[in-house]
N, C-alpha and C positions, 0 to 999 in steps of 0.2 A: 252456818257452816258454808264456805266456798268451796268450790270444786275449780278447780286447774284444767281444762281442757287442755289432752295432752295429743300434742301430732304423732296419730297413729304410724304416719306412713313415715319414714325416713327420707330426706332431701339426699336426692340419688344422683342431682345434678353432678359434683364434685366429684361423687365416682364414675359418671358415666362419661364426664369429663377428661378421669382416669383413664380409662377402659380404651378411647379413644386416642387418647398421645399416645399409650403403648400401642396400640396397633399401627399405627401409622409409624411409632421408632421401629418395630419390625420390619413393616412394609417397605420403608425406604433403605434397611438395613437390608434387605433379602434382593432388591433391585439393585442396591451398589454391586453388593457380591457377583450378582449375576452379572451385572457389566464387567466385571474385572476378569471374573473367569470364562465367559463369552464374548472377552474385548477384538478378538479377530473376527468375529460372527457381525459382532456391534457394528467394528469398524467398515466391513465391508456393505452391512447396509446402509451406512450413511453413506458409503460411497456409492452406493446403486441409487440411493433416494438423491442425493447430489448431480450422479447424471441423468436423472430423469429432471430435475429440474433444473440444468444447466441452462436453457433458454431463459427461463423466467429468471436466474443471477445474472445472466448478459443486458436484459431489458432493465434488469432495476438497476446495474452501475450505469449501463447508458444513459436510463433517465433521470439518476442520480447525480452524474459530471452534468449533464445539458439543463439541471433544473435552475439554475442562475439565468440562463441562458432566455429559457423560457421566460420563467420570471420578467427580466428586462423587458423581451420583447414584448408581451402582455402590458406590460405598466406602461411603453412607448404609445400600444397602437389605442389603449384606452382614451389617452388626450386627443383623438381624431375619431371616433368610433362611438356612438351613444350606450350609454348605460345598460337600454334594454336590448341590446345588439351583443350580448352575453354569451350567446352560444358560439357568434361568429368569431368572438374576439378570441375565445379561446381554441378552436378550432385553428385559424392562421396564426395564433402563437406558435402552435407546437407544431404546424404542418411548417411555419420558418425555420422555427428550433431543427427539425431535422434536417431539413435541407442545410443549414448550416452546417450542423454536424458533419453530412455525406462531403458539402463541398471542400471543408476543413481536409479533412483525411484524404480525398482524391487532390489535392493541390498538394500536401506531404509528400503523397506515395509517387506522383506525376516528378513532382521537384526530387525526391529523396533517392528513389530506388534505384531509376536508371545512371544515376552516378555511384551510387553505392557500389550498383551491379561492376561498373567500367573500375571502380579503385580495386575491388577485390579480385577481376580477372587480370588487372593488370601486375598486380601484389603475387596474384599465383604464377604468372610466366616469369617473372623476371626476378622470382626466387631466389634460384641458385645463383643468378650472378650478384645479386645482393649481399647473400652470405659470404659468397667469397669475398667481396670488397672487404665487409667485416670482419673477417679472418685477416684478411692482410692489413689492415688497419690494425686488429688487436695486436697479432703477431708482433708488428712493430711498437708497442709501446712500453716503456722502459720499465716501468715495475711487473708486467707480466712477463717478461724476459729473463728476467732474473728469477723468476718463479716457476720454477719446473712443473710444481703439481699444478696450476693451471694454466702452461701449455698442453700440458699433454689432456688436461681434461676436455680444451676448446680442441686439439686435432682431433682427438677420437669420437666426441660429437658430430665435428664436421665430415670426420669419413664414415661413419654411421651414415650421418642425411646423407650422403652424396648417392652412400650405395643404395639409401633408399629410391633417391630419384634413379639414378640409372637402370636401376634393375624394374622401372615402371612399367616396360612392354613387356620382361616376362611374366612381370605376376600379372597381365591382361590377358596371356596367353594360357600361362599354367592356373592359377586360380581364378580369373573374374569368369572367364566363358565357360567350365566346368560348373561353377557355383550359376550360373545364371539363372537357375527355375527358385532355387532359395531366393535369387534379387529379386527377380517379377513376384513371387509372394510376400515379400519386404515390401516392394513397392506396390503394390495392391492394397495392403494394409497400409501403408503411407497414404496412400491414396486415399480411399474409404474414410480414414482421421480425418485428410484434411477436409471431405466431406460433409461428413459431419459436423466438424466444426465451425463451415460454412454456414449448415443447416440451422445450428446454434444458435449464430450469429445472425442469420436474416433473420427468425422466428423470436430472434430479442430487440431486434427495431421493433419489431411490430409490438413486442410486447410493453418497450419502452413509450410507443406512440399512445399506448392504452394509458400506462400510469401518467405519464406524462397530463394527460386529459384528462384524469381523473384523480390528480395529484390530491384536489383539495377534498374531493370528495371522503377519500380512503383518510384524510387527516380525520375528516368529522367521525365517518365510522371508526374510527379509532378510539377518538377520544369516548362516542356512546359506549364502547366496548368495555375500555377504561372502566367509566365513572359504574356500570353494572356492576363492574367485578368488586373494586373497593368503594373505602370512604371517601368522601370530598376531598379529604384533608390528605390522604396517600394519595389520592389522583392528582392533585395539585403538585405533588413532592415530585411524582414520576413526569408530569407532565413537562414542567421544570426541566428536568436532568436529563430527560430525548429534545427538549431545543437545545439543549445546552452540546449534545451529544452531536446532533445534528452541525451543531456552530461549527464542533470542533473538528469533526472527519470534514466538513464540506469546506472551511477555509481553510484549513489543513493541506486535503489532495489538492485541491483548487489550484489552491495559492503555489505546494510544490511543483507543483507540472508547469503554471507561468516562469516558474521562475528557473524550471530547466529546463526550459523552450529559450530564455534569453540567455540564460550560460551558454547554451548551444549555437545558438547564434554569435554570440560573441567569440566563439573558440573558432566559427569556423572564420569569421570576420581578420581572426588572429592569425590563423593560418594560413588567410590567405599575404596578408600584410606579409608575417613572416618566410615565408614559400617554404611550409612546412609537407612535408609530401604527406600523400591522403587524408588530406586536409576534409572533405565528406566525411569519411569512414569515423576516422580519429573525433570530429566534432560531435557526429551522431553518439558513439560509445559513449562520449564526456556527460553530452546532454541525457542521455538515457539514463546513465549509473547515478547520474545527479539526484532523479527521484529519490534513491534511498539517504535516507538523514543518515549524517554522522559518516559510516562506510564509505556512501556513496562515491567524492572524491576520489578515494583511495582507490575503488574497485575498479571507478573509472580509465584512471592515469596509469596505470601498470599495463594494460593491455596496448593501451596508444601510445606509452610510450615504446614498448615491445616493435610494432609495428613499424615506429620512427627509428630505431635504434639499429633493424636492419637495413633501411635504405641508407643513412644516414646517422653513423650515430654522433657528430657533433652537434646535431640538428638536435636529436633526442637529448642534450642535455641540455641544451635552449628549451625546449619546449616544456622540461620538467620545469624552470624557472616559471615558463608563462603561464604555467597549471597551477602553480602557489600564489604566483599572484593572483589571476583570475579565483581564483577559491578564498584567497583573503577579500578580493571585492565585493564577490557572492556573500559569503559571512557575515559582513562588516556594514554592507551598504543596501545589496539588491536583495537579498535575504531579508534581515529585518523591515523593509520599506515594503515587500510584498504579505509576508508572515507576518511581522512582528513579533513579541511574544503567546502565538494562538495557542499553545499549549500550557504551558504556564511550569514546565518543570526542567526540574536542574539535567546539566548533562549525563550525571551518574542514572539518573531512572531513564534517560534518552537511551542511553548505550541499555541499559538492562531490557526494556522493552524491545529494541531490536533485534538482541541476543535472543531472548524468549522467543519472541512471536515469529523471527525469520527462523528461528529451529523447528517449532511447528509448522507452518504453511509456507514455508521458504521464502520464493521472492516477493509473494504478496503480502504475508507478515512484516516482512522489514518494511515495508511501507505504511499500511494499516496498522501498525504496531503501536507505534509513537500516540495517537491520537488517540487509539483504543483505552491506551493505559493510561492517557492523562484522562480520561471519563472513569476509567477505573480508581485511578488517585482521589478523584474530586467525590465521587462517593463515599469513600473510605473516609476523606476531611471530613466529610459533612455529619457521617455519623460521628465521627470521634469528637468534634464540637458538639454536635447535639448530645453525646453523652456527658460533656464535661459541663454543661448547663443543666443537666439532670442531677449529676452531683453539684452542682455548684463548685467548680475549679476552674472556672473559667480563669482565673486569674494566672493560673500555670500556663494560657493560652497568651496570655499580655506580655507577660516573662518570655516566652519565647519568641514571639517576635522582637521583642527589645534587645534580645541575645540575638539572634538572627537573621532579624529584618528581613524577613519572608514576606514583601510587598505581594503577589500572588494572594495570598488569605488575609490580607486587611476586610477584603469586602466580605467574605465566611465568619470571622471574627467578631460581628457585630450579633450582638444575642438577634433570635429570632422572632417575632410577633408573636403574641400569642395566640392562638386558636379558639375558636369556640369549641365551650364544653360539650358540645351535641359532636363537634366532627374528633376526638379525641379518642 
């Protein structure tokens, strides 16, 4: 007669397995809630933990724009410089890397400012006879003459401003020197900001001089960090999608800032050719608003041309010509030859990424946006092929390119290698 040894004990793995996802769908159920109904509490400590480490985000975009920078000059001083002379090499990489930076920005601000300063003091005295010119100009032209509602709209504007400039000494009289102890604490706190801001900013060179020097370092620690936490096979996946990530913010910003330093230049080149009056002022807006994709143009050309429009406004509709062109050469030619396609996605996600991310973080969204979301896009591909290789439907992926012609995901579309069973 046999006997069945029977397992007394029950295999509790399954349930303790159990016992565990419910706790943790709890847990993470009980934290969202909390964030939603403490989302002012939330929001104000990210903003307290945000300015306590404002320094240390100044020092990482600094060393983040200058790490190309670096880069070069290390690879340059390496061909003259011996191997075991390591610590030196990188040490005068990044002590040039700054100095270049510092001289970068003092040759802007030396060159930029004090023209800026002379166009906008000269823009504010010569104001009102400006406007007037432009009123007797508008006044005179044939379709708004005949058009009663916007005469009377452009006179009552114009005696609006006038009365507001004339009446400028008594409101110094009646309100700015009554109000004066509210201005000194206005400007105290103006003051103090910009302070700080200073404080900010010195203490993120220094910060940026650290990671800078220690760029490769913090990659390794990284990566040990990484490879502790998961598999081989998921550290490999992530390790992938932060160069990939890394590709796309740094030729990205990179690339947009060259390439609205050379709009900028060429506008002001244009206006000077053209004798476009404040020709500084108007170039810098152009070249500035240029950073933002898509908008950018747009946001630009309205204010410069505003500007043009009162000293001049025949001028201003010359100049709105030379912005559409310059913007088709940008698009067409300087654009693609410094970008290329570094993001890899169509205009409809361009515009929604700007939309989204300049509504959160405003002006620094609509810039960081674009590239954000094409890293966000490219994860999203990746799983959604890696799922259809899981079902096996790949073939719904051939079909759509062939519908398509999504060049961008030829190289994603190729099945994956397979892994060993150990890292799976």
């Amino acid at each position: 007669m046999e006997f069945v040894m029977m397992d007394k004990k029950p295999h509790i793995k399954p349930y303790l397995y159990g016992m565990l996802a419910g706790f943790g769908a709890i847990a993470l159920s009980i934290i969202f809630f909390f964030l939603i109904y403490r989302f002012d509490g939330f929001g104000s400590a990210i903003s307290t933990l945000t300015g306590i480490l404002m320094p240390f985000i100044y020092g990482a975009v600094i060393a983040y724009l200058l790490k190309p920078v670096c880069n070069s000059i290390e690879g340059f001083l390496r061909r003259f410089i011996p191997e075991k002379m390591n610590g030196l090499i990188n040490a005068l990489s990044v002590a040039l890397t700054i100095l270049f930076g510092l001289l970068l920005v003092y040759a802007l601000v030396m060159m930029i400012v004090p023209q800026l300063i002379t166009s906008v003091t000269t823009l504010y005295y010569t104001a009102q006879a400006n406007i007037t010119k432009f009123m007797n100009w508008a006044n005179h032209l044939e379709f708004i003459e005949k058009n009663e509602q916007i005469t009377e709209l452009l006179n009552s504007a114009y005696a609006a401003l006038n009365t507001n400039l004339d009446t400028w000494n008594t409101w110094l009289k009646n309100t700015l020197l009554p109000s004066m102890q509210n201005i000194v604490s206005g400007a105290a706190i103006g003051v103090l900001n910009v302070v700080t801001v200073a404080k900010n900013l010195i203490i993120g060179i220094i910060v940026a001089v650290y990671m800078l020097a220690s760029r490769k370092r913090f990659v390794q620690q990284g990566k040990l960090v990484l490879h502790s936490i998961v598999r081989p096979r998921w550290a490999q996946l992530i390790t992938e999608e932060v160069k990939y990530a890394d590709k796309m913010f740094g030729g990205f910003i990179n690339g947009k800032i060259m390439d609205s330093a050379i709009i900028g230049v060429l506008c002001y080149i244009g206006c000077l050719i053209f004798k476009f009056p404040s020709a500084l002022l108007v170039s810098v807006i152009i070249g500035v608003t240029n950073v933002i994709p898509f908008f950018g143009p747009f946001i630009g050309a309205i204010p410069a041309t505003l500007l043009i429009l009162i000293q001049s406004p025949i001028k201003a509709l010359w100049f709105v010509l030379f912005v559409l062109v310059l913007q088709q050469l940008d698009g067409n030619i300087i654009g693609p030859k410094i970008l290329g396609n570094t993001t890899g996605l169509s205009s409809f996600w361009v515009l929604f990424a700007i939309l989204l991310f300049g509504g959160l973080w405003g002006f620094v969204g609509m810039i960081v946006g674009v590239p954000l979301f094409a890293v966000i896009y490219d994860v999203i591909k990746k799983l959604v092929i890696h799922g259809l290789q899981r079902n096996q439907e790949l073939t719904l992926l051939n079909s759509y390119h062939d519908q398509f012609g999504d060049p961008t995901d030829d190289a994603a579309a190729q099945p994956a290698a397979p892994q060993p069973a150990e890292n799976q």
